[in-house]
The first five atom37 places (N, CA, C, CB, O) and aatype in JSON, in Angstrom:
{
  "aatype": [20, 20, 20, 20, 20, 20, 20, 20, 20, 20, 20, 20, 20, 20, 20, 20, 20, 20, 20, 20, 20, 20, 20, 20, 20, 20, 20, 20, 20, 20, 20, 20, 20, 20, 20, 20, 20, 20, 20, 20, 20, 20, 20, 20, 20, 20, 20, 20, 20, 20, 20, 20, 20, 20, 20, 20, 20, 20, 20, 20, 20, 20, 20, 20, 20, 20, 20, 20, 20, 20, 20, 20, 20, 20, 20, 20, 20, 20, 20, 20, 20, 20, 20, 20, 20, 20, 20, 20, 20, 20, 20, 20, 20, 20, 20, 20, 20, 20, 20, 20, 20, 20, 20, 20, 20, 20, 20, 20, 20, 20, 20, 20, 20, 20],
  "atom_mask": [
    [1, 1, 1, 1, 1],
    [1, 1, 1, 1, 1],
    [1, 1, 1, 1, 1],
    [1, 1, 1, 1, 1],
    [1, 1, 1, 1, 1],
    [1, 1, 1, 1, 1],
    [1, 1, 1, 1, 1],
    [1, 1, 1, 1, 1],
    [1, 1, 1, 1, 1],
    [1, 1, 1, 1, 1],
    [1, 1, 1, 1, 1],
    [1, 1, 1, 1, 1],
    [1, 1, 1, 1, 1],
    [1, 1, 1, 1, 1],
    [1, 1, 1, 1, 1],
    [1, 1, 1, 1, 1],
    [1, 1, 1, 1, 1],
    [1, 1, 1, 1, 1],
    [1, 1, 1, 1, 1],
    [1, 1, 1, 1, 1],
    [1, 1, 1, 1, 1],
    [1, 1, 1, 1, 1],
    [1, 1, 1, 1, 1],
    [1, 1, 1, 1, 1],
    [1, 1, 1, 1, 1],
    [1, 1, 1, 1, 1],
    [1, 1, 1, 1, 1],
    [1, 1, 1, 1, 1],
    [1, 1, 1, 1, 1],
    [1, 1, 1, 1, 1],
    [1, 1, 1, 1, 1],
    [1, 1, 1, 1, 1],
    [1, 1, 1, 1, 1],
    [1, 1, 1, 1, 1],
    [1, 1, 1, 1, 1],
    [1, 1, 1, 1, 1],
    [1, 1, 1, 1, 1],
    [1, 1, 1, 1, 1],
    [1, 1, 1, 1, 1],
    [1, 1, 1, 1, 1],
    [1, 1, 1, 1, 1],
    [1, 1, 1, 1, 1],
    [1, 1, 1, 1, 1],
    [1, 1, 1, 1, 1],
    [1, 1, 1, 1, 1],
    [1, 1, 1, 1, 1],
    [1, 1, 1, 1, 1],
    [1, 1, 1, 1, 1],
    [1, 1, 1, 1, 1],
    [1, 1, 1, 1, 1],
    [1, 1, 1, 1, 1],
    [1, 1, 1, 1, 1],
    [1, 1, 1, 1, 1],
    [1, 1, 1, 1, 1],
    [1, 1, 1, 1, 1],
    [1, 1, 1, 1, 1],
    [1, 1, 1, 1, 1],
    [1, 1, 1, 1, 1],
    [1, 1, 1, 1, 1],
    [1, 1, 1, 1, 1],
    [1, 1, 1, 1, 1],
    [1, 1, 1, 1, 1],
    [1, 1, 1, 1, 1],
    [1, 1, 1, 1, 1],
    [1, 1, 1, 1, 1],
    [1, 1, 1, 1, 1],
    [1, 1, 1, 1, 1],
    [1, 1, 1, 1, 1],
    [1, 1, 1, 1, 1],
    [1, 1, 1, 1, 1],
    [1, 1, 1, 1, 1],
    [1, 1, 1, 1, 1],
    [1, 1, 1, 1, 1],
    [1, 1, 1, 1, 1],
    [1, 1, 1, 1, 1],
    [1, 1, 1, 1, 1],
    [1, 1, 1, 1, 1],
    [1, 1, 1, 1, 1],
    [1, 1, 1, 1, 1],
    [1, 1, 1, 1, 1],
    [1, 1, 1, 1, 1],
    [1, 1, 1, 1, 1],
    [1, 1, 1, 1, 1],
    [1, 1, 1, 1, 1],
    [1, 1, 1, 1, 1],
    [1, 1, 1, 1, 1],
    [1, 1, 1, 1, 1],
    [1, 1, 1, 1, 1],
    [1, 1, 1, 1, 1],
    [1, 1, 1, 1, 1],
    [1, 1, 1, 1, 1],
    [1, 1, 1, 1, 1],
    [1, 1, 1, 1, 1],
    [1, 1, 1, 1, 1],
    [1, 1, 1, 1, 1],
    [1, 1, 1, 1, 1],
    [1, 1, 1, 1, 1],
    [1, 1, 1, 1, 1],
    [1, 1, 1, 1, 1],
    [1, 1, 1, 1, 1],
    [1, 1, 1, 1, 1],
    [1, 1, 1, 1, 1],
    [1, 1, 1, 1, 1],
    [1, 1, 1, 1, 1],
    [1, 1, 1, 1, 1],
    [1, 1, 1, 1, 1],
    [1, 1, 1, 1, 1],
    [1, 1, 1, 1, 1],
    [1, 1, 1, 1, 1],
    [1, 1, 1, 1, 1],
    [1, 1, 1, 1, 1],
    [1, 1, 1, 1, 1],
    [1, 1, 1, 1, 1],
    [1, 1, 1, 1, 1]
  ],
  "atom_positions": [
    [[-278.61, 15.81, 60.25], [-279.32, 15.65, 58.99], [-280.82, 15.82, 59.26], [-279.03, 14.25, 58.35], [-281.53, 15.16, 60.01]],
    [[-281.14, 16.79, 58.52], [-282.79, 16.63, 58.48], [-283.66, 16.55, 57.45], [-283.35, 17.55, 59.01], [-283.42, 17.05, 56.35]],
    [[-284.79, 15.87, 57.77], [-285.89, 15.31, 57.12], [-285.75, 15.38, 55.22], [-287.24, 16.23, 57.78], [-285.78, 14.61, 54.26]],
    [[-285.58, 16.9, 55.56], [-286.24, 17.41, 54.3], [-284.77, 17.52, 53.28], [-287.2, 19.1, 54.61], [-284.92, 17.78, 52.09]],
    [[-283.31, 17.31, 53.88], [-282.56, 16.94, 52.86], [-282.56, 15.93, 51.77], [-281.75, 16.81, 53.31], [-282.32, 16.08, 50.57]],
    [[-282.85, 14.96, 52.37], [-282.74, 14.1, 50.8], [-284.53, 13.82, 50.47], [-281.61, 12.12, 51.0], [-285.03, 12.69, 50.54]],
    [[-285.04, 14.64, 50.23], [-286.37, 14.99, 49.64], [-286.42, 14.7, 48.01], [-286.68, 16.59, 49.94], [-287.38, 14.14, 47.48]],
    [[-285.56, 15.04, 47.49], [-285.58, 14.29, 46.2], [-285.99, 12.94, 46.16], [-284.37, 14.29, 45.64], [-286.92, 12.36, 45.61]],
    [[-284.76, 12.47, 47.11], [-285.22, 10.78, 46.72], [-286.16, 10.49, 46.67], [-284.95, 9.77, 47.37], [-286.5, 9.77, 45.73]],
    [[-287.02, 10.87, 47.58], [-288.14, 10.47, 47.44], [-289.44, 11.01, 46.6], [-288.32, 10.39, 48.46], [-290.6, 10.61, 46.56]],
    [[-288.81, 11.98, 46.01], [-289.87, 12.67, 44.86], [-289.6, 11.24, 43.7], [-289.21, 14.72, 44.05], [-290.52, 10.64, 43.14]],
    [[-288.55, 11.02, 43.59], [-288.0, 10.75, 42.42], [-288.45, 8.78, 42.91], [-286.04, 11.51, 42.18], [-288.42, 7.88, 42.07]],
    [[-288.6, 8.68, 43.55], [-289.22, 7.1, 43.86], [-290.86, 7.21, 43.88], [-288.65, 6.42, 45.57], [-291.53, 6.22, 43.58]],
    [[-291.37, 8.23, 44.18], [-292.92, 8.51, 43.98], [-293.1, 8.86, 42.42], [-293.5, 9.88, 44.99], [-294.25, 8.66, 42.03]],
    [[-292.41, 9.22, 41.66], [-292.53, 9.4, 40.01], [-292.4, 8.34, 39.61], [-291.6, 10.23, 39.22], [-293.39, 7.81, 39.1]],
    [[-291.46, 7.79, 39.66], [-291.16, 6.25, 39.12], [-291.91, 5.35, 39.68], [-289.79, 5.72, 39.35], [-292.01, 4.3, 39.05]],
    [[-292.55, 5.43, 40.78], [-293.73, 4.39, 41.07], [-294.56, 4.46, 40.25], [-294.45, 4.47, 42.23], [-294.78, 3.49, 39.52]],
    [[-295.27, 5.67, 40.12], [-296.26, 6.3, 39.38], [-296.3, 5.79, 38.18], [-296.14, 7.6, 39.3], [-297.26, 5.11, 37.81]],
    [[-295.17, 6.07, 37.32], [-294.76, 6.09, 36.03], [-294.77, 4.62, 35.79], [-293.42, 6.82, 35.78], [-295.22, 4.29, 34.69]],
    [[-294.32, 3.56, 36.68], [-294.5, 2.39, 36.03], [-295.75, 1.74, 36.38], [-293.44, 1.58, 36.25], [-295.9, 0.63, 35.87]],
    [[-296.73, 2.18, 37.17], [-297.74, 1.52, 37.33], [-298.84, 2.37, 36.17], [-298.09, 1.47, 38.99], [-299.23, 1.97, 35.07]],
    [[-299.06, 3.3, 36.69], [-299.82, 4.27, 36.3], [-300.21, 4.12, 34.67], [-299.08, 5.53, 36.66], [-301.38, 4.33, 34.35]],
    [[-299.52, 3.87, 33.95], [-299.37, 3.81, 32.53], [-300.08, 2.26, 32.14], [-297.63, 3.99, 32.1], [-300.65, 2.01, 31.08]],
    [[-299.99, 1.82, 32.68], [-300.31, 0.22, 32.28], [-301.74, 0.15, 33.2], [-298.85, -1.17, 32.88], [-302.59, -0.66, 32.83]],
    [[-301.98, 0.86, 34.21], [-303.1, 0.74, 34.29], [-304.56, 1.76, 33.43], [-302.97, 0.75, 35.56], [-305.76, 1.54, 33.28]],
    [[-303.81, 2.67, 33.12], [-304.41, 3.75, 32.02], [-304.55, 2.42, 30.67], [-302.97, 5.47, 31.57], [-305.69, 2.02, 30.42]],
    [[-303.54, 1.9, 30.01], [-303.85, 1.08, 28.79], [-305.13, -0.03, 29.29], [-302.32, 0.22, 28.23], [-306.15, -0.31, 28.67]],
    [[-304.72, -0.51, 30.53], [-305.97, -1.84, 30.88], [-307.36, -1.04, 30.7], [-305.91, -2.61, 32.82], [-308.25, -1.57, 30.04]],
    [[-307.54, 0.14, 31.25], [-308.63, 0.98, 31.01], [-309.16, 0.87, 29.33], [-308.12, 2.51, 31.44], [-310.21, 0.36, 28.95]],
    [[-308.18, 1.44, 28.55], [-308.33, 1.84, 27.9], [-308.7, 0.61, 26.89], [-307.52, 2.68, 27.88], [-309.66, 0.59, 26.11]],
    [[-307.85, -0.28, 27.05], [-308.43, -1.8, 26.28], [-309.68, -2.16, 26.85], [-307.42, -3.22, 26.52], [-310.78, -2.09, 26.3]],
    [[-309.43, -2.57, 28.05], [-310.89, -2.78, 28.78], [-311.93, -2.33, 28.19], [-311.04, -2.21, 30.02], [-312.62, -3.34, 28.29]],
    [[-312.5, -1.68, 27.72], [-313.69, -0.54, 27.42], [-313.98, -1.18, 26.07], [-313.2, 1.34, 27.34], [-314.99, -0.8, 25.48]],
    [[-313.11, -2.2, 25.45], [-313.21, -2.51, 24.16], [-313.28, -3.95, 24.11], [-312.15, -1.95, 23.39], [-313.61, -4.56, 23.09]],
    [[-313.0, -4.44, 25.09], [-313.64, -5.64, 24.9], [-315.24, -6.43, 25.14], [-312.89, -6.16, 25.49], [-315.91, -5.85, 25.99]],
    [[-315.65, -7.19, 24.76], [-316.95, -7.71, 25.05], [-316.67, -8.54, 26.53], [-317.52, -8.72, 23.71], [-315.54, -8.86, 26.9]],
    [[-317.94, -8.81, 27.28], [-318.28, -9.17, 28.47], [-317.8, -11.12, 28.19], [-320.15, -8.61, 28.8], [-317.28, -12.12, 28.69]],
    [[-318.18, -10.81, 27.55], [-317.89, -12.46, 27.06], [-316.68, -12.91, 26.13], [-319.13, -12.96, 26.19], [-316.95, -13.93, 25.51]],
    [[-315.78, -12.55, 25.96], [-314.52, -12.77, 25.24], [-313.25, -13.91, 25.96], [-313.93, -11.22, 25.11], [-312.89, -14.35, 27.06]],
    [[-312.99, -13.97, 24.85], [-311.97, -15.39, 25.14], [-310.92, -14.26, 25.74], [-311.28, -16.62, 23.45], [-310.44, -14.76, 26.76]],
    [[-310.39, -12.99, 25.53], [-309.03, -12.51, 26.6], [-309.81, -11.73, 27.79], [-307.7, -11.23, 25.73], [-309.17, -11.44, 28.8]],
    [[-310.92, -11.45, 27.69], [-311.45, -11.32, 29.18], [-311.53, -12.48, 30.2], [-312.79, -10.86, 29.11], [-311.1, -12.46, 31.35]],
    [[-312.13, -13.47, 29.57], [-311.9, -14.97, 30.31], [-310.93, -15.42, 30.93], [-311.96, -15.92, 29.61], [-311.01, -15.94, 32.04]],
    [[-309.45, -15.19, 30.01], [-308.33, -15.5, 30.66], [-307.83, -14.65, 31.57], [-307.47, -15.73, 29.88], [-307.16, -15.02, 32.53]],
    [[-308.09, -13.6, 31.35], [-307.78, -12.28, 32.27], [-308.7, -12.69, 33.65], [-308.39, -10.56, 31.41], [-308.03, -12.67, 34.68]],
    [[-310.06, -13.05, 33.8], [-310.19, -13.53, 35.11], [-310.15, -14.9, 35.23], [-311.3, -13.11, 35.68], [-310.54, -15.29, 36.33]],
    [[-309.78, -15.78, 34.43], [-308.62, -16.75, 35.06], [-307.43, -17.04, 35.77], [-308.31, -17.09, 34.56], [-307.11, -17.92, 36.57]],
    [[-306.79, -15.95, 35.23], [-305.15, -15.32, 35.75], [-305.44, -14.62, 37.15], [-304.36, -13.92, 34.52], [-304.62, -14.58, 38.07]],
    [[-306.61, -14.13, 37.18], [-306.33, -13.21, 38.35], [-307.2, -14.27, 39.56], [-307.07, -11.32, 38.06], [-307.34, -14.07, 40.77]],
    [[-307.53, -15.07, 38.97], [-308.24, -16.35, 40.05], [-307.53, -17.15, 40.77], [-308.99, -17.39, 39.42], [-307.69, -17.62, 41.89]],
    [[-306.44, -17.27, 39.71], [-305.2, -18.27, 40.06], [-304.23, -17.86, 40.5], [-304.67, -18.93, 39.16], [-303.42, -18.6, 41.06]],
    [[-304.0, -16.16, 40.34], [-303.46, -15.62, 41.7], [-303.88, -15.45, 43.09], [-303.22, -14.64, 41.53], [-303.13, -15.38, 44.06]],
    [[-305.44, -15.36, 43.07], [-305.58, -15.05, 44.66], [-305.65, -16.86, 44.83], [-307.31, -13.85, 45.32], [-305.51, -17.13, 46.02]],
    [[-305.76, -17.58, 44.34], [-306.4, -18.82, 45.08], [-304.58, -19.01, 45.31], [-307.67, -20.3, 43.99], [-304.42, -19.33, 46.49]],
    [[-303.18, -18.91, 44.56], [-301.84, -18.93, 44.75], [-301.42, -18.55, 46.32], [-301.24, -17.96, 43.7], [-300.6, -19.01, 47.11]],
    [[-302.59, -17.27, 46.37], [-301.88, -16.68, 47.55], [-302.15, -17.07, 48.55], [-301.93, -15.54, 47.75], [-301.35, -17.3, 49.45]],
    [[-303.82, -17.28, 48.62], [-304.62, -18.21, 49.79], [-303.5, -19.27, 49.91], [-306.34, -18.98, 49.3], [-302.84, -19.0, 50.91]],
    [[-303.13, -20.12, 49.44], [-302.76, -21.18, 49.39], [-301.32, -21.1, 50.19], [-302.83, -21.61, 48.01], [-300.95, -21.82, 51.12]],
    [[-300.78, -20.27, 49.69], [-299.36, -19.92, 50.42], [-299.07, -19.47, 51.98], [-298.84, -18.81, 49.68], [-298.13, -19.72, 52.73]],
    [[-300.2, -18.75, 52.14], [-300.74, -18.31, 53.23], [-301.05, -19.32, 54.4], [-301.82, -17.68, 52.82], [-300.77, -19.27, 55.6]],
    [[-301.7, -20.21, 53.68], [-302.17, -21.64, 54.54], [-300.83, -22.64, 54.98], [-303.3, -22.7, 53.4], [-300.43, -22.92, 56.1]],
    [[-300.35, -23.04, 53.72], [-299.23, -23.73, 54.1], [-297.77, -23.52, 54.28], [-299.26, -24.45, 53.51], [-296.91, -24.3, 54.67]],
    [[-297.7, -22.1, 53.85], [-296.29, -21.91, 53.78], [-296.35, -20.76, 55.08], [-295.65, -21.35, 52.1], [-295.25, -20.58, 55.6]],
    [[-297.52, -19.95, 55.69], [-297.53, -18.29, 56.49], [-296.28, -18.27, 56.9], [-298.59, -17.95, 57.94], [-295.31, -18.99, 56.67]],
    [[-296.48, -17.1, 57.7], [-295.34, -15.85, 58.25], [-296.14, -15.42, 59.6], [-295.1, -14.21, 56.97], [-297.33, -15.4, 59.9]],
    [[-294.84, -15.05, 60.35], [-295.27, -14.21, 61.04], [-296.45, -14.73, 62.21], [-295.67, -13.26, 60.09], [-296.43, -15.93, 62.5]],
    [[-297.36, -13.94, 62.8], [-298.21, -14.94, 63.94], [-298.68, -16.02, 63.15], [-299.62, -14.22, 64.74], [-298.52, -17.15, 63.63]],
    [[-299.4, -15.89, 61.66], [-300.08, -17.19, 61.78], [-299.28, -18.28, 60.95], [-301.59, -17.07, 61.25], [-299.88, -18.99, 60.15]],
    [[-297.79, -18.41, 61.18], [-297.45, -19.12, 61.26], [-297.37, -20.14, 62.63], [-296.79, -18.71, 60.74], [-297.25, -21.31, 62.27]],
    [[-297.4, -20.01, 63.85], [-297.33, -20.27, 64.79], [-299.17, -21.37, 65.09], [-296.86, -18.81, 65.48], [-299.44, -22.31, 65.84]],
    [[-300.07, -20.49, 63.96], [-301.45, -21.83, 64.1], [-300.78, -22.54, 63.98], [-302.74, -22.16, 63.15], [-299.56, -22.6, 63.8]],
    [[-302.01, -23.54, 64.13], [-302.02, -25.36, 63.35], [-302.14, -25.45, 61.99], [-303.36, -26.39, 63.76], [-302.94, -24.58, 61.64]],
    [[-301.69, -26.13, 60.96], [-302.77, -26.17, 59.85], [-304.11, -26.29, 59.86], [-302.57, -27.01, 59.16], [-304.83, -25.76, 59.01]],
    [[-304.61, -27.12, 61.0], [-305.74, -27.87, 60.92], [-306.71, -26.62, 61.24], [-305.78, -29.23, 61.94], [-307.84, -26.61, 60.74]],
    [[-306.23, -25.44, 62.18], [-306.81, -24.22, 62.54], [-307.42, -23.54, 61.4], [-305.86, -23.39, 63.16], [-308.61, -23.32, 61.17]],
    [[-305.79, -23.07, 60.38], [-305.77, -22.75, 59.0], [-306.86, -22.9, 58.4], [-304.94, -23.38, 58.33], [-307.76, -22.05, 58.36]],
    [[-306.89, -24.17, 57.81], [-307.71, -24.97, 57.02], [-309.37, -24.95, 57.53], [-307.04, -26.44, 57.07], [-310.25, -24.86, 56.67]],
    [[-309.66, -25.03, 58.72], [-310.85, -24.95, 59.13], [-311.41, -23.66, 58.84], [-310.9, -25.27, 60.39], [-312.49, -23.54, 58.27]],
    [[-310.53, -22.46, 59.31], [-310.99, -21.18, 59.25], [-311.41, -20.91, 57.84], [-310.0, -20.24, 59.75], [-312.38, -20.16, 57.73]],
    [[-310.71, -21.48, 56.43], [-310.85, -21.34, 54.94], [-312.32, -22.19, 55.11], [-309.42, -22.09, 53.82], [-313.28, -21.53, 54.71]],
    [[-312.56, -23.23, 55.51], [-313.58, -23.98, 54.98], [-314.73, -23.56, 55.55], [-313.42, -25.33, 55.12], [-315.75, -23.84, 54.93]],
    [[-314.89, -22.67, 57.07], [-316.19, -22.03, 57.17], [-315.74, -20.94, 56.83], [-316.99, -22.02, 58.42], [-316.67, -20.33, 57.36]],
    [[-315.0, -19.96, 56.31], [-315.35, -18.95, 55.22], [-315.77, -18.73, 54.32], [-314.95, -18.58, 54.89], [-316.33, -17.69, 53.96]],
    [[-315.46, -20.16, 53.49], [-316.22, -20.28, 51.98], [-317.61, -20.57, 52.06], [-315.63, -21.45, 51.04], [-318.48, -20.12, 51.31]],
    [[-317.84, -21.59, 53.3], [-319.52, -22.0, 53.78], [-320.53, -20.85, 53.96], [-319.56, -22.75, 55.32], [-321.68, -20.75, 53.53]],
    [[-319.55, -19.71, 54.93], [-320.84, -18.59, 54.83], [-320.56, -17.77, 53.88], [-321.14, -17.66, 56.09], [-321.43, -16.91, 53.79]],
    [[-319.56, -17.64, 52.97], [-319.95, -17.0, 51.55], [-320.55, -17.84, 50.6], [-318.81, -16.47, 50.85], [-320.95, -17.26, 49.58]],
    [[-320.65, -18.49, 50.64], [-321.34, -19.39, 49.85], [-323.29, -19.08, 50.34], [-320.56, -21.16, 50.27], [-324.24, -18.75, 49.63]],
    [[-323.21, -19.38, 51.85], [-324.29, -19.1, 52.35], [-325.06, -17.88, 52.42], [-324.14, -19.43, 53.26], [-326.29, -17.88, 52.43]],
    [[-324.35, -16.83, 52.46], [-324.9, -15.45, 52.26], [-324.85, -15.09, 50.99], [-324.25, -14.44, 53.0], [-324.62, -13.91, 50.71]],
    [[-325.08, -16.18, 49.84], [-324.86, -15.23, 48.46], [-323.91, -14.71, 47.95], [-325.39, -14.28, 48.42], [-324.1, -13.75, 47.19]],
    [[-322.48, -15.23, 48.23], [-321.82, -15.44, 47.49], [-321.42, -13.29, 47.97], [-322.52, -16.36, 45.94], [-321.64, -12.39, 47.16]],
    [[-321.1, -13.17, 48.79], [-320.96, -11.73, 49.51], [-319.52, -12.06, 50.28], [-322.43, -11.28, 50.73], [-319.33, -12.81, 51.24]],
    [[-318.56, -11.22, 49.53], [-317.19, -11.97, 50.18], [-316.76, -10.61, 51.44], [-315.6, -12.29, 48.61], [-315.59, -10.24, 51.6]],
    [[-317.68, -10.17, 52.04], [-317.27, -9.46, 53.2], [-317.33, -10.73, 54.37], [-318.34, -8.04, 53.51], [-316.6, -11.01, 55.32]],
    [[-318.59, -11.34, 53.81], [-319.28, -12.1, 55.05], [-318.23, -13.18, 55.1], [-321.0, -12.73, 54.83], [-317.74, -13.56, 56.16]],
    [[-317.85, -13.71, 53.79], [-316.94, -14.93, 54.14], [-315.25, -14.74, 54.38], [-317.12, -15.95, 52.91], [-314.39, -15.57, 54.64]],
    [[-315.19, -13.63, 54.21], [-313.64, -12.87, 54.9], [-313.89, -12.98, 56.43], [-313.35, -10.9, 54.45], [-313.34, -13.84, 57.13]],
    [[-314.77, -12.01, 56.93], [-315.11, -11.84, 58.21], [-315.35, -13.28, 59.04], [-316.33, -10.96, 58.18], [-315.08, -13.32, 60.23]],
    [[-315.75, -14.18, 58.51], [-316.04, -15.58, 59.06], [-315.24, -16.43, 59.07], [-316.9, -16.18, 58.56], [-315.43, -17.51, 59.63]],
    [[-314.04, -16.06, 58.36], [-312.87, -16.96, 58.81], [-311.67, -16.07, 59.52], [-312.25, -17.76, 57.45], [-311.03, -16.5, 60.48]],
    [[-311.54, -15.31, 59.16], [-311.26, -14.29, 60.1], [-311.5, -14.36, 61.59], [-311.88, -13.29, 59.7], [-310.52, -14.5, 62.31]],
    [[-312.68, -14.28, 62.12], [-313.42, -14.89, 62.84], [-313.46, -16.2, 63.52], [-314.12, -14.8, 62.33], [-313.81, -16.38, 64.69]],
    [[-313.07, -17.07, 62.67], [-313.01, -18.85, 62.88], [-311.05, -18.61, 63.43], [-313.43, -20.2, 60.66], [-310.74, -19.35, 64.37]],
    [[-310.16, -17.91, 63.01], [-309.12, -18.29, 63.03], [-308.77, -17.2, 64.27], [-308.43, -18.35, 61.63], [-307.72, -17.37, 64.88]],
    [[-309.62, -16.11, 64.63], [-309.31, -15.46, 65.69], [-310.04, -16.15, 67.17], [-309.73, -14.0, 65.35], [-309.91, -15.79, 68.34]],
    [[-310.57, -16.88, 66.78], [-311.56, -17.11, 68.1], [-310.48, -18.58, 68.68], [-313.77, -17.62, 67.53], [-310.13, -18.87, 69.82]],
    [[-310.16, -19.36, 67.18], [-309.27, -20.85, 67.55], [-308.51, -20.07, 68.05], [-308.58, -22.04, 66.42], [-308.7, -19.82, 69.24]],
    [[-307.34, -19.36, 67.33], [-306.13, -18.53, 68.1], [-306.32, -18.59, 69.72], [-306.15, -16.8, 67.62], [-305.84, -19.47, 70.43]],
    [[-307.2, -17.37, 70.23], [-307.34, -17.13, 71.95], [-307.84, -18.56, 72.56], [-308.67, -15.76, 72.41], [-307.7, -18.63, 73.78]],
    [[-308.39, -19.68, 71.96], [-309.13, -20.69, 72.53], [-307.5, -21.37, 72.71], [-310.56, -21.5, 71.5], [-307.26, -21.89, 73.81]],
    [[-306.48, -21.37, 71.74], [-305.36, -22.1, 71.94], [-304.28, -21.55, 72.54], [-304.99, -22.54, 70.91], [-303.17, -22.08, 72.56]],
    [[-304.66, -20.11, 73.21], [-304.03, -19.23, 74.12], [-302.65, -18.11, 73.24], [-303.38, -20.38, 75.42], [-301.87, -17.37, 73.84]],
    [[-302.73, -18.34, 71.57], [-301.72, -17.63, 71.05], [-302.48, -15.83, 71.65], [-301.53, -18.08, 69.05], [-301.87, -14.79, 71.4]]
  ]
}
């Protein structure tokens, strides 16, 4: 069997990806552009999407996978709390406070020999 026999399938899973994302992000556009900066469904719209990443952080911390399941919590948790300190500290610049816990949780890691 080679490669290029079942080539459909995968045309036909790259359309249908397409097709169901693609469309709904064309309408968010397209609403988007019409709402005011200050609106009660823009508000909730970055409410919803706040309370997903803070969902995921969160899951990440206490529930992980994979190597960093094998930290401590206490590792976890430290690495979140000087990440937010130097984003907070650099102005609110979320490269710096990615990179700094990132950073905090790679340096505990080799210090605890994972």
């Amino acid at each position: 069997m080679t490669i290029l026999e079942g080539w459909w399938a995968y045309v036909f899973i790259a359309i249908a990806g397409w097709l169901a994302t693609d469309i709904w992000r064309w309408l968010g556009v397209l609403t988007g552009n019409r709402l005011r900066e200050d609106s009660e469904a823009l508000n909730w719209v970055r409410a919803v999407a706040t309370a997903l990443v803070a969902a995921v952080i969160a899951k990440l911390i206490l529930y992980p996978t994979g190597v960093l399941e094998q930290s401590p919590l206490w590792l976890r948790l430290g690495s979140v709390v000087a990440g937010a300190t130097a984003f907070f500290a650099a102005r609110q610049k979320p490269a710096i406070g990615i990179a700094t816990a990132i950073g905090v949780l790679a340096v505990g890691l080799y210090a605890l020999g994972f």
